[in-house]
C-alpha positions as CSV (number, residue, x, y, z in Angstrom):
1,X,22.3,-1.7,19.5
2,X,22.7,-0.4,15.8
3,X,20.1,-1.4,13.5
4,X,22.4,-0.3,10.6
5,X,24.1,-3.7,11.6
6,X,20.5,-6.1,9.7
7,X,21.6,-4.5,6.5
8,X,24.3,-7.2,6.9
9,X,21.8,-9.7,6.9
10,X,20.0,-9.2,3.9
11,X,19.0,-11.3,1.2
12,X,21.3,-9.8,-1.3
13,X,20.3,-11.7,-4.9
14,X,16.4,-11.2,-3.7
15,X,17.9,-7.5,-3.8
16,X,19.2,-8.1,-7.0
17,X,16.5,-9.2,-8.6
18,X,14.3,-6.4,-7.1
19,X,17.0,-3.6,-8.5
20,X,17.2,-5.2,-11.8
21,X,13.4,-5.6,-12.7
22,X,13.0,-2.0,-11.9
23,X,16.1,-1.0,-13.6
24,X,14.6,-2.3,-17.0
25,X,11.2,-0.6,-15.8
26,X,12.4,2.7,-16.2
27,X,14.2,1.8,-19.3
28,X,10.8,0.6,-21.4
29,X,8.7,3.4,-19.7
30,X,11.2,5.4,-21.4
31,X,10.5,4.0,-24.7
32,X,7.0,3.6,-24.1
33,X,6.6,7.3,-23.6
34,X,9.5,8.4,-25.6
35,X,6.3,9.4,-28.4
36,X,4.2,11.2,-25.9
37,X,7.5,13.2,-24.4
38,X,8.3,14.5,-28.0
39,X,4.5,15.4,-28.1
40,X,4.3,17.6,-25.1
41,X,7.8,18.7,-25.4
42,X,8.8,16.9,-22.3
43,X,5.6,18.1,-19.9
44,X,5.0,14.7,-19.3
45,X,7.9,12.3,-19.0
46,X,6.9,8.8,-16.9
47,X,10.3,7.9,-16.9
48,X,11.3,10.9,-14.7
49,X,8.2,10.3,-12.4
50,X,8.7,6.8,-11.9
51,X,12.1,7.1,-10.7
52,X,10.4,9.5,-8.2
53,X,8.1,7.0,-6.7
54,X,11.2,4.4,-6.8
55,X,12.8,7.0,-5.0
56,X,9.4,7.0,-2.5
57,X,9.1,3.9,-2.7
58,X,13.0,2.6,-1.0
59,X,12.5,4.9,1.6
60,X,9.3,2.7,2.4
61,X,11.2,0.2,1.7
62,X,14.2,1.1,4.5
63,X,11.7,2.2,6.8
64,X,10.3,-1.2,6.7
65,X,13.4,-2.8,7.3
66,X,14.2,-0.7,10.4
67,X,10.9,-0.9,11.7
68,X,10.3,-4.9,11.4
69,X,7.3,-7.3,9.9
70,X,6.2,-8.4,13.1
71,X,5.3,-5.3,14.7
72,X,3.9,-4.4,11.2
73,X,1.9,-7.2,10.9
74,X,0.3,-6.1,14.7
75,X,-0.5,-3.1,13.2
76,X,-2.4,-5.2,10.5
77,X,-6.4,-4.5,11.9
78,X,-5.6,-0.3,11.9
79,X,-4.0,-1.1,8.7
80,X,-7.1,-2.9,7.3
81,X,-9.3,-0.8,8.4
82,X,-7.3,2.2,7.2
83,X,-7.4,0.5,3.6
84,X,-10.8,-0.4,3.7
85,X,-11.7,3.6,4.8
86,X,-9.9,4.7,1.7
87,X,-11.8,2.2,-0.3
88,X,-14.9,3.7,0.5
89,X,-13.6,7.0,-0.3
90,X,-12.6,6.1,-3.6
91,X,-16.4,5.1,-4.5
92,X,-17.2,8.6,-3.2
93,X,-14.8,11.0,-4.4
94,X,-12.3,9.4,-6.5
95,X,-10.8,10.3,-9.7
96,X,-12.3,8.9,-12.8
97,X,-10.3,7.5,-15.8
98,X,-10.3,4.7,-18.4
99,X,-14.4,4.1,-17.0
100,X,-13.3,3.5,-13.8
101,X,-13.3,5.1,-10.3
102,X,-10.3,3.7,-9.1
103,X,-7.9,6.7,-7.8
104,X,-7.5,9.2,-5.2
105,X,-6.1,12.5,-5.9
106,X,-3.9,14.7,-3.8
107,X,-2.7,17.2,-5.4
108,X,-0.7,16.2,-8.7
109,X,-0.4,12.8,-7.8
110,X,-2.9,10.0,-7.8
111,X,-2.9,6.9,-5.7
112,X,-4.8,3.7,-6.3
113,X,-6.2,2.5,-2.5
114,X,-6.9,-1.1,-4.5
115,X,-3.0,-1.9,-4.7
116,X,-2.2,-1.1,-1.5
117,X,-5.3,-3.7,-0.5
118,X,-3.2,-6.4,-1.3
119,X,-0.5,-5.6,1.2
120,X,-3.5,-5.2,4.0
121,X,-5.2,-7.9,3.5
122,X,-1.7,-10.7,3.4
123,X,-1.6,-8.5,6.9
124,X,-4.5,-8.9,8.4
125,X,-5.0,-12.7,7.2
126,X,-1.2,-13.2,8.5
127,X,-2.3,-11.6,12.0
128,X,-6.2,-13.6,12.2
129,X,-4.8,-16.7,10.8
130,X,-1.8,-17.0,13.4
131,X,-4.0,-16.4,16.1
132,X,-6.1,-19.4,15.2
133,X,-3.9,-22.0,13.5
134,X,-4.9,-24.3,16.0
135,X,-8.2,-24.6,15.1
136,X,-7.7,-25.3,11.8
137,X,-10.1,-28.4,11.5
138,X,-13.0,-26.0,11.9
139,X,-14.9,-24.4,9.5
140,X,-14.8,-20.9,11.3
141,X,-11.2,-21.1,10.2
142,X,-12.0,-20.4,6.7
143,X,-14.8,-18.6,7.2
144,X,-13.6,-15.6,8.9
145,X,-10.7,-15.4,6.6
146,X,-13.3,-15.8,3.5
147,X,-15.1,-12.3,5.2
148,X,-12.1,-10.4,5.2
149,X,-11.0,-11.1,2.2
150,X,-14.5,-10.4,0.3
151,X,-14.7,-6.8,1.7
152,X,-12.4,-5.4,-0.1
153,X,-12.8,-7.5,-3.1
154,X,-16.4,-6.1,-3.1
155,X,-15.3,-2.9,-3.0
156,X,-12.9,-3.2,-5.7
157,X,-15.3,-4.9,-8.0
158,X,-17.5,-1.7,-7.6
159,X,-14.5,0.5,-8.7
160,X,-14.7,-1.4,-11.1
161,X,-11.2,-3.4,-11.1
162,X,-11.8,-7.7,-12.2
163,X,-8.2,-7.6,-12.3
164,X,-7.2,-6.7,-8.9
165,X,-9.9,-8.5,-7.3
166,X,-8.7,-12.1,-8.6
167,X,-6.1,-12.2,-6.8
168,X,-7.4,-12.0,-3.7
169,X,-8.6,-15.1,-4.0
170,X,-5.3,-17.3,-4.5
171,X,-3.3,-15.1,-1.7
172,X,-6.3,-16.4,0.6
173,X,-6.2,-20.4,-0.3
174,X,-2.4,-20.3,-0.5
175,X,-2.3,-18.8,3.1
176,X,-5.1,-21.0,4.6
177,X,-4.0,-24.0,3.2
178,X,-0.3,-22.9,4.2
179,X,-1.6,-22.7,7.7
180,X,-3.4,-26.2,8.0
181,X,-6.7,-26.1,6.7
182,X,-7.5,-29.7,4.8
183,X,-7.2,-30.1,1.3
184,X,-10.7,-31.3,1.3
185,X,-12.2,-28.2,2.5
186,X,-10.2,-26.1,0.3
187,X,-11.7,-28.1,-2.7
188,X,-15.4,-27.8,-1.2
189,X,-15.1,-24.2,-1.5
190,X,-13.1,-24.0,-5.0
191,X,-16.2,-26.6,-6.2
192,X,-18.9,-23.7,-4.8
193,X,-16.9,-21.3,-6.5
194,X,-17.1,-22.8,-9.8
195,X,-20.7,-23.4,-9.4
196,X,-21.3,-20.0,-8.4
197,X,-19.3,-18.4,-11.6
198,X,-23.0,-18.1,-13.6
199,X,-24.2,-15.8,-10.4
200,X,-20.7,-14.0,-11.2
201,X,-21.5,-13.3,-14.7
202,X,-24.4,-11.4,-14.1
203,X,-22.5,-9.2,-11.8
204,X,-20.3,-8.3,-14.2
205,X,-20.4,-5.1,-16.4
206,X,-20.8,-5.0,-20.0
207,X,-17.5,-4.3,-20.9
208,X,-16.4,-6.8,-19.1
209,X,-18.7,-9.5,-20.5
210,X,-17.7,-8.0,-23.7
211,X,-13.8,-8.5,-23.1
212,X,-14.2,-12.1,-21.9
213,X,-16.4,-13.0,-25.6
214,X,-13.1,-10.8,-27.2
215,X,-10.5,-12.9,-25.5
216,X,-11.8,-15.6,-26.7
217,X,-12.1,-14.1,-30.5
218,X,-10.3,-10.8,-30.6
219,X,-11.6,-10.1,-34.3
220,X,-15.4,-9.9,-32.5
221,X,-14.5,-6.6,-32.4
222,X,-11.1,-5.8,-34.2
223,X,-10.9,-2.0,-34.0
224,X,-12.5,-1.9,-30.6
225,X,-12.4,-4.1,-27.6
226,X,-9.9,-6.3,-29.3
227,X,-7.9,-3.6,-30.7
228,X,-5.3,-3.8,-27.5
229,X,-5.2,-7.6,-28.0
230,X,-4.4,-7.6,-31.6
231,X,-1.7,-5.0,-31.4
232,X,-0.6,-6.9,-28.5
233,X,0.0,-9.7,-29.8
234,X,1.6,-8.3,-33.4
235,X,4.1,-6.4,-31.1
236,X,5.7,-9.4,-29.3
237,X,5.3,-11.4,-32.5
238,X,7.3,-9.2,-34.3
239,X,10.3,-8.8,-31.7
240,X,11.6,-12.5,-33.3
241,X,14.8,-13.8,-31.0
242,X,16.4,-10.7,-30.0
243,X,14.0,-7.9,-30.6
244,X,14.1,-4.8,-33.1
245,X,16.1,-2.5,-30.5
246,X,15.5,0.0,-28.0
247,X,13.4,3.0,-28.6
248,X,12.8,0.9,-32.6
249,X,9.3,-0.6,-32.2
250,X,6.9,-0.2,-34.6
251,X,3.5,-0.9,-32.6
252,X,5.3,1.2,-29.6
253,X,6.7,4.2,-31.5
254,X,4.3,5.0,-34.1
255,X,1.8,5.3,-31.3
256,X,-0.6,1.5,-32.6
257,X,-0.5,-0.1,-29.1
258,X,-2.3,1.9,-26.6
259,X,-1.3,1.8,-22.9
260,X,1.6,1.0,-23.3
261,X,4.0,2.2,-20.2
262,X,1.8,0.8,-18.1
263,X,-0.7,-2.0,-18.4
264,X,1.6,-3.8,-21.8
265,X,4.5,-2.6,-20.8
266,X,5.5,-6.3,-21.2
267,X,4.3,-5.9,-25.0
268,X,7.0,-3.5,-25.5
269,X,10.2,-5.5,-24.0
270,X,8.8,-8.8,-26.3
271,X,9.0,-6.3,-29.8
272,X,12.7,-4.0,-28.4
273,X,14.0,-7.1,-26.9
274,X,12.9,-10.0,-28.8
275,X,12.5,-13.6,-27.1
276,X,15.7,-13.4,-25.2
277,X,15.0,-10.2,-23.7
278,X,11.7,-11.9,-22.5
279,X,12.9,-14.7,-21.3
280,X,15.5,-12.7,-19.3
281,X,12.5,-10.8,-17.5
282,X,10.8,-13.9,-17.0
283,X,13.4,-15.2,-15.5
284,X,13.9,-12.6,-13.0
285,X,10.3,-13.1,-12.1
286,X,11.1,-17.0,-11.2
287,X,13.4,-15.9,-9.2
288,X,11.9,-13.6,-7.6
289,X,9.2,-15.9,-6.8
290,X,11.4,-18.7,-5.8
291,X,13.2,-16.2,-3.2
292,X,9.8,-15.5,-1.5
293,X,8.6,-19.0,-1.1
294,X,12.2,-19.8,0.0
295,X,11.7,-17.0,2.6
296,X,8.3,-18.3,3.8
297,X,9.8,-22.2,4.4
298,X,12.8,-20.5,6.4
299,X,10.7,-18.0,8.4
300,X,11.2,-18.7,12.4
301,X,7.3,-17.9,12.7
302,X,4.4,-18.6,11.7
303,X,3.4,-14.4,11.0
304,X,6.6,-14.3,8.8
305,X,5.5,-18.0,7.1
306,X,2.1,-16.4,6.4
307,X,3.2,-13.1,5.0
308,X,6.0,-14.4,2.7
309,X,3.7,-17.2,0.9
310,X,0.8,-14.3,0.3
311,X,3.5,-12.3,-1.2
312,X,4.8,-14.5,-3.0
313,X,1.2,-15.6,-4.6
314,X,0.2,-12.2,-5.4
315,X,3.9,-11.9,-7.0
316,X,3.3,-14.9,-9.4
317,X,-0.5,-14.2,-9.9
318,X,0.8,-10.7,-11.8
319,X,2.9,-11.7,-13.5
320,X,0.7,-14.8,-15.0
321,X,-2.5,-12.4,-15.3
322,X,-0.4,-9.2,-16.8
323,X,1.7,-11.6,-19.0
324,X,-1.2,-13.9,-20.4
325,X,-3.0,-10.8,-21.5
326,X,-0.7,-9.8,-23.3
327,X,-0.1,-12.7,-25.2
328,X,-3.4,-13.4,-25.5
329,X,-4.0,-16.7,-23.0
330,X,-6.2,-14.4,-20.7
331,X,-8.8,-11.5,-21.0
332,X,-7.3,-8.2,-20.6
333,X,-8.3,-7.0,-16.8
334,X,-5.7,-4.3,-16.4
335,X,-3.6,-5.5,-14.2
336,X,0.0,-3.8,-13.8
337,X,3.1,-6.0,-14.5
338,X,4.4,-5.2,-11.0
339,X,8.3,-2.9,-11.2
340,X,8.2,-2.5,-14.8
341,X,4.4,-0.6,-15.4
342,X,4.2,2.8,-14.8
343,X,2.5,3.8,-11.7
344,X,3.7,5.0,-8.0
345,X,1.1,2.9,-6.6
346,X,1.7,-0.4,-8.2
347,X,6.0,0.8,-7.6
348,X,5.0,1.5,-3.6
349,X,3.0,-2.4,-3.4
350,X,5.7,-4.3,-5.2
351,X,8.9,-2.5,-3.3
352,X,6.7,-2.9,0.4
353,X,6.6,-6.6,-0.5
354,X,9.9,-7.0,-1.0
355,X,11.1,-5.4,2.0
356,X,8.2,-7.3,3.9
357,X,10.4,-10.9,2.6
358,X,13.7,-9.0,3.8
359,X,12.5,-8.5,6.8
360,X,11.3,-11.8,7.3
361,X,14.6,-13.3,5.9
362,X,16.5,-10.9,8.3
363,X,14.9,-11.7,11.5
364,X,15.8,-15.4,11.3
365,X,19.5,-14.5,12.0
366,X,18.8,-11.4,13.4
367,X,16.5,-10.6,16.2
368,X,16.1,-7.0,16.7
């Protein structure tokens, strides 16, 4: 039969949503970078390159579709494993920037092994957790889970990347609990957690401890580590209710907020676009979430359950980190505001979990 026919079947506002939050993507990447493009005399334009990895990224994205979640998700241990390989490699050979060893190069373009983690690890939790929802009761339940979620973390936090490590930990409660496991268990190990977070702060690197005391008092260090924060802050102050127009900010254009097209990209709609403009992107992002947790409670199995409520969390968990540093309410990390930061890695993790929910949404009508 011809699988052009599930296109049919698709969940077109989730679609939408996904075109629209990429759409304006590429429009503030543009005015992010519109400074460095004059610079360079258009050597380096991120606009042009993200629209190649969107390009990249949709083909994933059909391939996906075609192919199906569940026989993706039994490909979820090679695909783990794959992930955690690349992991290793990136501790070993990867490209440094920014103080951190978090990329692979090939040729001219980087990859980041630690976005694509995510995507493995709903997988392989999906795959493990399915297999033994019925014994749900037992502690083993959460254990095993616990141990494949804490590899890559661990690998991760040696990059090192805080940012993409936390939110590993709500995509694995949301999916245990999701599958069964008792509340009570849930808050025994959330308890150990919180006791354990002294241990956790001597793991943690310098700059790190220093960014948590400059959250907490950005003028600690007010042309340094709080720099970003401050200018942060003054640029989606100064947007007022509808902003001071595209390509017409003054923290983006005359170069005072740094990483800007990628990390505070979200900086840059609150100053062009003003509250409204924000509120329209946070809306988008409701929706979006709403659409995948929709997806998970209409999901004819339990892989398809699992997958779309990890997906969703990770969804929501960057957009609450990404936004809240910006806005000061949490300590920068680095975390990409997933469809609108520049970055073909962050582009290829965010348009495979959309297709991932389409999938899922499709097969309940559509069996193929």
């Amino acid at each position: 039969m011809f699988k052009g026919r599930i296109f049919k079947y698709l969940n077109y506002p989730l679609l939408f949503v996904t075109f629209a939050l990429v759409g304006i993507g590429i429009i503030f990447i543009s005015s992010a970078s519109y400074q460095i493009t004059l610079e360079t005399n258009a050597q380096i334009n991120y606009a042009s390159k993200q629209i190649v990895w969107v390009v990249v990224a949709f083909i994933a994205f059909l391939t996906i579709i075609l192919y199906g979640y569940d026989r993706i998700v039994n490909l979820s241990y090679p695909i783990y494993f794959m992930n955690i390989a690349l992991l290793i490699l990136v501790l070993a050979l990867g490209s440094e920037r920014y103080g951190a060893q978090r990329w692979l190069q090939f040729g001219g373009f980087l990859l980041q092994p630690s976005e694509f983690a995510k995507i493995s690890i709903i997988l392989v939790l999906a795959r493990h957790i399915s297999l033994n929802v019925g014994s749900y009761r037992s502690f083993m339940f959460i254990l095993r889970p616990m141990v494949l979620t804490f590899i890559p973390m661990i690998l991760i936090l040696r990059q090192p990347d805080l940012g993409t490590s936390l939110v590993f930990i709500p995509i694995l409660f949301s999916m245990i609990f999701v599958a069964g496991a008792m509340l009570k268990q849930l808050i025994t190990l959330m308890s150990v957690g919180v006791l354990a977070m002294p241990i956790f702060w001597f793991l943690l690197k310098d700059y790190q401890k220093n960014r948590i005391r400059v959250f907490w008092d950005p003028n600690l260090d007010p042309t340094g580590l709080g720099y970003q924060a401050i200018q942060s802050k003054i640029a989606i102050g100064s947007g007022g209710l509808l902003g001071k127009g595209w390509l017409h900010g003054t923290q983006n254009q005359l170069n005072f907020l740094p990483k800007r097209h990628t990390d505070f990209i979200f900086s840059v709609i609150g100053e062009e676009w003003g509250f409204f403009g924000v509120m329209c992107v946070l809306i988008l992002f409701l929706v979006l979430v709403l659409a995948g947790i929709y997806v998970a409670s209409k999901s004819k199995d339990v892989y398809g359950k699992l997958v779309a409520t990890g997906i969703s969390i990770m969804l929501l968990c960057h957009v609450v980190i990404n936004i809240g540093m910006t806005i000061g309410l949490m300590p920068i990390t680095g975390l990409p505001l997933l469809f609108l930061s520049y970055g073909g890695s962050s582009m290829l993790t965010a348009i495979i979990s959309i297709a991932l929910l389409q999938s899922i949404w499709i097969k309940r009508r559509y069996d193929y």
